[in-house]
N, C-alpha and C positions, 0 to 999 in steps of 0.2 A: 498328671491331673492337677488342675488349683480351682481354688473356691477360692469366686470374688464376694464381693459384697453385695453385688446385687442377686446371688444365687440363693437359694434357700433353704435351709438345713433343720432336719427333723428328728429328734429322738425318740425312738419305740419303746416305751415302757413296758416294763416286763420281760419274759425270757423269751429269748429265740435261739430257733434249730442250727447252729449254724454251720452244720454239713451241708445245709442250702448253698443252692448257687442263683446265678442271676433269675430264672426263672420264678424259684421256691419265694425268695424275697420279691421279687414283684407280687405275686399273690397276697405277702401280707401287707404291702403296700398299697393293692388297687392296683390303680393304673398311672406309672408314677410319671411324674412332671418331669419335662425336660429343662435342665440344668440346676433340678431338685436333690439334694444328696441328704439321705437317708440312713441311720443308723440304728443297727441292732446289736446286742450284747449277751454271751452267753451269761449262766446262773451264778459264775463265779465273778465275775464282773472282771475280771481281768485281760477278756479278748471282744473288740468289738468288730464286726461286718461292716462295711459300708455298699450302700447302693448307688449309684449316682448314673443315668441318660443324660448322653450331650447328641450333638449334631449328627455324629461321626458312628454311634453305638452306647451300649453296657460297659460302665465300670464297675467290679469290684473287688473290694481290697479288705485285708486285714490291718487291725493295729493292735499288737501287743503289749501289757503292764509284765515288766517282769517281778514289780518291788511294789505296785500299787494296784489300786482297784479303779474303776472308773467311776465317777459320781452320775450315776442313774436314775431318771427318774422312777418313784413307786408305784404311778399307776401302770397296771398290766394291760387298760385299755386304751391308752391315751398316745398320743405323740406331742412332744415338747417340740417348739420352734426356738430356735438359739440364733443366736447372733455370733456375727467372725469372731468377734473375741470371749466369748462363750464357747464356741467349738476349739477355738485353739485353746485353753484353758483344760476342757474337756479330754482333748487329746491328749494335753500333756501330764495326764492324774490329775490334776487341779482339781480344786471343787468348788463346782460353777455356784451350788448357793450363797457360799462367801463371796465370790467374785457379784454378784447382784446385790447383797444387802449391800458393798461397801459401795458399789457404784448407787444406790438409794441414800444411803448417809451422805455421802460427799459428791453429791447431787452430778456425780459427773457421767456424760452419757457415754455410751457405747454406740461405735459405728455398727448402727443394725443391718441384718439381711432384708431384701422385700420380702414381705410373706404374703402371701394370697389371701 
């Protein structure tokens, strides 16, 4: 699976079940968009679900922190829209608010995703 830049990428605030499988997270999704990848994070923040429809089917995948936490957003009702280098930051433990004030201070932008 890759995420371009033109695809679109959503963080689920708050905790999810994540003995769900593709079905359970469509539900907390809606009805998700094709070549939309969507993520959810258990309570301890250290393991996140992904959801992602392309042409072909349902993907979904884990990614594990063994030494870190993931930087999550706080609202429980909300979804964040991130950008590729917001999501690889993301993925890698990084912590995506640093990574946005300093891309605000040193006025440099980031290749965003389309969002709808």
């Amino acid at each position: 699976m890759e995420v371009s830049q033109s695809d679109r990428c959503y963080v689920y605030g708050g905790v999810a079940d994540l003995r769900k499988g593709a079905a359970g997270l469509s539900v907390l999704v809606g009805k998700p968009e094709k070549d939309a990848l969507y993520l959810f994070s258990n309570r301890r923040r250290n393991l996140l679900k992904f959801l992602s429809v392309d042409k072909f089917g349902t993907w979904v995948g884990t990614r594990r922190l063994h030494h870190n936490r993931f930087d999550w957003p706080e609202d429980p009702q909300g979804r964040q829209k991130l950008t590729a280098q917001e999501l690889a930051c993301l993925l890698m433990g990084g912590d995506v608010k640093k990574l946005r004030l300093k891309q605000l201070l040193t006025g440099q932008k980031s290749k965003n995703m389309t969002y709808s």
